[in-house]
N, C-alpha and C positions, 0 to 999 in steps of 0.2 A: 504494500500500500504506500502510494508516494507521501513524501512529507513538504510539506509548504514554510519557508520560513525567511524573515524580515533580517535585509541587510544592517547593518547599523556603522555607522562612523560617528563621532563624537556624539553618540546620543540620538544620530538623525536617523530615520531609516531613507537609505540610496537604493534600492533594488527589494525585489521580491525574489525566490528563488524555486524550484521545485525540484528535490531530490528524491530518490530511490528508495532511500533511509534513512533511519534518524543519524542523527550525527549532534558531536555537542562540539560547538566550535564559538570562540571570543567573535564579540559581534554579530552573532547569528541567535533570531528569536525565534520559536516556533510558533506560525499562525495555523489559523483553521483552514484559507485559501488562499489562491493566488491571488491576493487582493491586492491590486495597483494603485488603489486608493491612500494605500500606507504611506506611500513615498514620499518623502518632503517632510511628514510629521515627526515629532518627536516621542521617544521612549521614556518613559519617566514613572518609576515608582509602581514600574511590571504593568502598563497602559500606555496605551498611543493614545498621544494627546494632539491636538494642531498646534503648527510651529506659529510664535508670534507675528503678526505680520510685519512685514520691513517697511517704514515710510518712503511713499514713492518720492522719487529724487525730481526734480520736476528740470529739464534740461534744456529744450526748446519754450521761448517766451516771444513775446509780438516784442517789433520795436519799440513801440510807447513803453511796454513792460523795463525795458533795459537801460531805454533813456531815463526813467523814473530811478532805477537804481544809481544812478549819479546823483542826484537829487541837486544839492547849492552849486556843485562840481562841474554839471555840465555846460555853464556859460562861458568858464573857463576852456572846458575843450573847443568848445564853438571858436571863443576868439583863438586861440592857439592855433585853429586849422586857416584860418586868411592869414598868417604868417608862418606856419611850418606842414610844406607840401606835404611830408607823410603823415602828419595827423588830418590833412584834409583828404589823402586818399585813403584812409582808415575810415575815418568821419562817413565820407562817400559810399563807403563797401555797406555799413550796416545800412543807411540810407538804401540802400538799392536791394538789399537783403526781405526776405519774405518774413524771415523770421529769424529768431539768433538763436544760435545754440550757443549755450555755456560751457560746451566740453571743445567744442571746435577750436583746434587748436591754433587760426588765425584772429579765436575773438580770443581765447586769454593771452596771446604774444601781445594782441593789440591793445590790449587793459593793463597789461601788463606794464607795457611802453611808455604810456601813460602815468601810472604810476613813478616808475625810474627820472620818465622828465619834471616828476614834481606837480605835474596838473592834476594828480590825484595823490591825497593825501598817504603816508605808508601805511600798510594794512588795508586799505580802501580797493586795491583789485581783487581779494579774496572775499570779501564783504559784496562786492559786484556781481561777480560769478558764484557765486552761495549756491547750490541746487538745492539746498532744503530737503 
């Protein structure tokens, strides 16, 4: 008669299994079936319990969104791009951008930049790009 039994790595179950026989192995739980439902949740105190959920990272925002996270800061980069071309070609990109990602890695070089030259306070490019 096969035996059904629940993966586990630190506590989580990763896999379901179906073996021939029983077996007693570290990390290995014996279920009733091959229940796929298990996966992802946690073992805890001889019961699957559901894993807590992760808060969603929020990564893509509108532009208003982005401009709004500069907040006093962004007049200064406004005037900074009519006297320094690569902040006005930066400036220009998000302008023409449908939407910003905050992992894309020409918006934090270009927050970044900003930062380094002083138009954003230190600490103010991580504060910007935050996904929450």
């Amino acid at each position: 008669m096969p035996k059904f039994y629940a993966v586990l790595l630190a506590g989580r179950v990763v896999g379901v299994k179906q073996l021939a026989a029983a077996i007693e192995a570290p990390g290995h739980v014996e279920i009733e079936s091959l229940d796929q439902s298990l996966i992802g949740m946690l073992y805890e105190g001889g019961e699957f319990v559901p894993a807590p959920q992760e808060p969603e990272q929020i990564t893509q925002i509108s532009r208003l969104e982005f401009m709004d996270r500069f907040d006093k800061d962004l007049a200064g980069v406004f005037a900074a791009a009519k006297a320094n071309p690569d902040v006005e070609v930066w400036v220009e990109k998000v302008k023409a951008a449908s939407s910003i990602d905050l992992t894309d890695p020409r918006t934090v070089s270009g927050v970044q930049a900003l930062e380094t030259a002083g138009l954003i306070a230190v600490g103010r490019a991580d504060e910007i790009l935050a996904t929450q």
